[in-house]
C-alpha positions as CSV (number, residue, x, y, z in Angstrom):
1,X,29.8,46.1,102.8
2,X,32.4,45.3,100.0
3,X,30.5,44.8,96.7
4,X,32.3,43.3,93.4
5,X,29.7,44.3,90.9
6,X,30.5,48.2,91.6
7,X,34.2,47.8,91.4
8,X,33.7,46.2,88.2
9,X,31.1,49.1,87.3
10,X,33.8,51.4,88.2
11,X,37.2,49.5,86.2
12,X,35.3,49.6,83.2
13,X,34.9,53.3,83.0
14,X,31.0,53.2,82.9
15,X,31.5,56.0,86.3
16,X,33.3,59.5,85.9
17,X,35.3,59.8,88.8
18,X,37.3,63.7,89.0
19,X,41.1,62.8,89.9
20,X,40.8,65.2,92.6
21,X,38.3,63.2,94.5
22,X,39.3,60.0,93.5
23,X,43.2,60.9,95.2
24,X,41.5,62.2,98.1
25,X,38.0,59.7,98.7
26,X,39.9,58.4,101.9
27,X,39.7,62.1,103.7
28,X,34.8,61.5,102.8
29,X,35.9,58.6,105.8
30,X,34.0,56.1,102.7
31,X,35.0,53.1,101.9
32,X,35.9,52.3,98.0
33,X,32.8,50.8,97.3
34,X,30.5,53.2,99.3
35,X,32.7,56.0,97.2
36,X,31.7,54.5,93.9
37,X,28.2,54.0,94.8
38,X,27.9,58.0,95.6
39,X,30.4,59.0,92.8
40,X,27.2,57.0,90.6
41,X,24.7,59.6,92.6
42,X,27.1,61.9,91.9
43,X,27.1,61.5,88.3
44,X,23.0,61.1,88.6
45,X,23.3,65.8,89.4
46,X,23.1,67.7,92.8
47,X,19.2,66.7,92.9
48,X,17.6,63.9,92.2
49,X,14.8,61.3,92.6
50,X,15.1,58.9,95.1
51,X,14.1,55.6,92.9
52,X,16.3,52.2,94.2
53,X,14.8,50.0,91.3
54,X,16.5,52.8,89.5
55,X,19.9,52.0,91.1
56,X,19.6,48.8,91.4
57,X,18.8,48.2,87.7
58,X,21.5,50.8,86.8
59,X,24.5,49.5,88.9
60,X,23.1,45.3,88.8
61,X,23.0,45.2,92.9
62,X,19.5,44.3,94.6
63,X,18.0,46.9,96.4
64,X,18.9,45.8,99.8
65,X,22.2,47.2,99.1
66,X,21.4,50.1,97.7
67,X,19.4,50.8,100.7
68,X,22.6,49.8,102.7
69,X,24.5,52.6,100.9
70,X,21.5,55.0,101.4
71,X,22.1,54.9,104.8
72,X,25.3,54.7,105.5
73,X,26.0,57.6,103.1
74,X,23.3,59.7,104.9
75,X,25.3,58.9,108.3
76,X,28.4,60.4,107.1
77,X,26.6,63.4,106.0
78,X,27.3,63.1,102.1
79,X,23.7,62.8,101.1
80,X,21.0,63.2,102.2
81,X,17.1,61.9,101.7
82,X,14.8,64.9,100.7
83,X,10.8,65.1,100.5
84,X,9.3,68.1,98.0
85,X,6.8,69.2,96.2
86,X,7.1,68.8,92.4
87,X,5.5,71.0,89.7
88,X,2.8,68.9,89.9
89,X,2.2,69.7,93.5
90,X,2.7,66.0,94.1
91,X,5.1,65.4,96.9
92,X,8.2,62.9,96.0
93,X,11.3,62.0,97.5
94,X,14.6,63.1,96.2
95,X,18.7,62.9,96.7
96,X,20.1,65.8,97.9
97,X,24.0,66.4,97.4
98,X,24.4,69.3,98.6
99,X,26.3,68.1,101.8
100,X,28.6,66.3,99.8
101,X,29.4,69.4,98.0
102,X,29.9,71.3,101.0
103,X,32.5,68.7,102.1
104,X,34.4,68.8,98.5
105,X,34.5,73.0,99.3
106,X,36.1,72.1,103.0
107,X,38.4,69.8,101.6
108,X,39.7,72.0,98.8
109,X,39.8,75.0,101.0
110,X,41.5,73.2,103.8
111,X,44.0,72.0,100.7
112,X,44.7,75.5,99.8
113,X,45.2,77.1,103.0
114,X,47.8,74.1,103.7
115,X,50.2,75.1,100.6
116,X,49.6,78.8,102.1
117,X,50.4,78.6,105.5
118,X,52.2,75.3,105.5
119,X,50.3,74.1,108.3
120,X,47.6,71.2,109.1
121,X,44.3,73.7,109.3
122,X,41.9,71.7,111.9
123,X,39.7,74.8,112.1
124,X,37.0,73.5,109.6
125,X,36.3,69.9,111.4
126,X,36.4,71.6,114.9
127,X,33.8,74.1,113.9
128,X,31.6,71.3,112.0
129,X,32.5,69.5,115.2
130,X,31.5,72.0,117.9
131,X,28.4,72.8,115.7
132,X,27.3,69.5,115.0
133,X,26.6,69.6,111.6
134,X,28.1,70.0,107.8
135,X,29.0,73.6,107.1
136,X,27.6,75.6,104.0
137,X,29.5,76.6,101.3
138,X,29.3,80.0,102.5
139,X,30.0,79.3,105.9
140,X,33.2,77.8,104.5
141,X,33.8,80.8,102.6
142,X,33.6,83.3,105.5
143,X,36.2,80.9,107.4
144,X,38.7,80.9,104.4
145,X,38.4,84.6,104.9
146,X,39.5,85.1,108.2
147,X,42.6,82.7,107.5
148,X,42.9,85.1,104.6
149,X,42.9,87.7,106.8
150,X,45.6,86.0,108.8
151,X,43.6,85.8,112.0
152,X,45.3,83.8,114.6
153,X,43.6,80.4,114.8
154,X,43.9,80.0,118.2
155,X,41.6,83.4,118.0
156,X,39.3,81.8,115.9
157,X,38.9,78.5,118.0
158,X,38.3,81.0,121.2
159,X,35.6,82.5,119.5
160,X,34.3,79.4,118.7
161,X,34.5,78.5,122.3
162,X,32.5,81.6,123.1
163,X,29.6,81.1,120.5
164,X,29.6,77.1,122.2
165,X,29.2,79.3,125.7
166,X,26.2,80.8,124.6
167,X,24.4,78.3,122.8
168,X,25.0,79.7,120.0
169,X,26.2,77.5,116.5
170,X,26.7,80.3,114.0
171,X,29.5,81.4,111.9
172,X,28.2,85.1,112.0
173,X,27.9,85.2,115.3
174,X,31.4,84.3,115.6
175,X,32.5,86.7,112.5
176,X,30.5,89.4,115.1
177,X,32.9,88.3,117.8
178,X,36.7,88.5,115.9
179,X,35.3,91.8,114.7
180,X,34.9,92.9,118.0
181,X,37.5,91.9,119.1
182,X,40.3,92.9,116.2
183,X,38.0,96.8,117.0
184,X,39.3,96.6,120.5
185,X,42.9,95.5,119.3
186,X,42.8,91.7,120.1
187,X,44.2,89.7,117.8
188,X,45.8,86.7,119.9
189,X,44.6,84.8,122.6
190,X,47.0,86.3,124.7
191,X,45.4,89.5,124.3
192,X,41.3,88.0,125.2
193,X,43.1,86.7,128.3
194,X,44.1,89.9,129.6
195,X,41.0,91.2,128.6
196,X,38.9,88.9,130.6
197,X,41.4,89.0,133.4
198,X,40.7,92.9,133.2
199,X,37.2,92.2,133.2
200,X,37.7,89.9,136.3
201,X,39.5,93.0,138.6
202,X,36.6,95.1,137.5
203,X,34.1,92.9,139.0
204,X,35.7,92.2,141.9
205,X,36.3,95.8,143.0
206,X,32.6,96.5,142.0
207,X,31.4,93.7,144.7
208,X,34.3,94.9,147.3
209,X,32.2,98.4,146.8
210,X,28.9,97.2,146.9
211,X,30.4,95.4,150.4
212,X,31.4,98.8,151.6
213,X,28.5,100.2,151.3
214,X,26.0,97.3,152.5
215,X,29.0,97.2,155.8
216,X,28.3,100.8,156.2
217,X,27.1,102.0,159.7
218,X,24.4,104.4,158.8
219,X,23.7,105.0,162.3
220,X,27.5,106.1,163.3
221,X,27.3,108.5,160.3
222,X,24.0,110.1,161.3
223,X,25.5,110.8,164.3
C-alpha cells in the first residue's frame, strides 16, 4: 500500500519523526509508508478523535486509504479504535496509542538489556506471544526487573510455561512463581527439574502405599 503523497509529506519536514524510531521503524514490522501515516497519528497525541476527512484533508490521500492504514495499523497492534463517552456524555470514537507506546517501551528496554547483557533478549516477544496480546508498560517494567535481578531466562520462560499450563496470562502470576521459586532456592532450570522430578518420586511412592494397603488381606490379619 505504497503511497507517494506521504513520502512527500514526510521529505518536506511537515511530520516530526524522533531519530530513535525512525532508525528502528523496521523492528513496528510497518512498512515506510504505514510508519509515516502513524508517526502523523502520532504527532495528532496519545488520544484522539477518530475523524478520516480529518486525515485525509490533512495528509491529501482519500479516505479509502486512510481507512487502509486504520486497519492495518490496528492489526499490528499499534493503534487501536476506541468508543467513549465525552464530557458531553455523547459517545464518539477515538485513536488510542497506547499500544504503540507500549511497543516503543519493549523496544527500548529490549535495547538496554542488549548493551547490558550482550545478548539477543527474546523474552518480551515470547511473553506477548504466549499471552497473545501487547504488554503494558508496567508489565514491561516488572520483566526489566527480573533481568535486573539477573534471573536466568530460561527460569523466566519456564515460568512462563507454567502460567500457559494453567490458563493463566499474567505477569503477576508469573512474578508469584520466580518468587517461589528463588524462596525455595531455584534459580535455574536445572534446579525446577529436580524439583519436579522430586515431586514425581513422591507421588509414586504415595500410590505404591495406597497399593499396599488396598492389596492388604484384612482377613489373614484378623486372623
Amino acid at each position: 500500500m505504497k503511497n507517494s503523497k506521504l513520502i512527500d509529506i514526510f521529505k518536506n519536514g511537515n511530520i516530526v519523526v524522533p531519530l530513535y524510531l525512525l532508525k528502528n521503524y523496521k523492528e513496528l514490522n510497518v512498512e515506510m509508508d504505514e510508519f509515516i501515516f502513524l508517526m502523523y497519528l502520532y504527532n495528532l497525541g496519545d488520544k484522539f478523535l477518530f475523524d478520516p476527512n480529518k486525515f485525509s484533508n490533512d495528509l491529501g490521500i482519500d479516505t479509502t486509504s486512510i481507512m487502509n492504514y486504520i486497519g492495518v495499523l490496528t492489526e499490528k497492534k499499534l493503534i487501536r479504535v476506541e468508543v467513549i463517552k465525552n464530557d458531553k456524555n455523547v459517545m464518539e470514537e477515538i485513536i488510542s496509542l497506547d499500544d504503540f507506546y507500549n511497543k516503543i517501551t519493549c523496544l527500548t528496554i529490549g535495547e538496554v538489556t542488549k548493551d547490558k547483557d550482550n545478548s539477543n533478549s527474546n523474552v518480551f516477544e515470547l511473553i506477548e506471544k504466549e499471552f497473545g496480546r501487547t504488554l503494558n508498560s508496567n508489565e514491561y517494567e516488572i520483566i526489566k526487573a527480573w533481568l535486573d535481578d539477573n534471573y536466568d531466562e530460561e527460569l523466566i520462560i519456564e515460568a512462563l510455561k507454567e502460567s500457559v499450563r494453567n490458563n493463566v496470562s499474567n505477569i503477576r502470576y508469573m512474578d508469584k512463581i520466580l518468587y517461589e521459586w528463588n524462596k525455595k532456592g531455584i534459580n535455574t532450570i536445572d534446579d525446577v527439574l529436580k524439583m519436579r522430578n522430586k515431586h514425581s518420586d513422591k507421588e509414586e511412592k504415595d500410590i505404591e502405599i495406597d497399593t499396599e494397603i488396598f492389596d492388604w488381606n484384612w482377613l489373614d490379619e484378623e486372623e
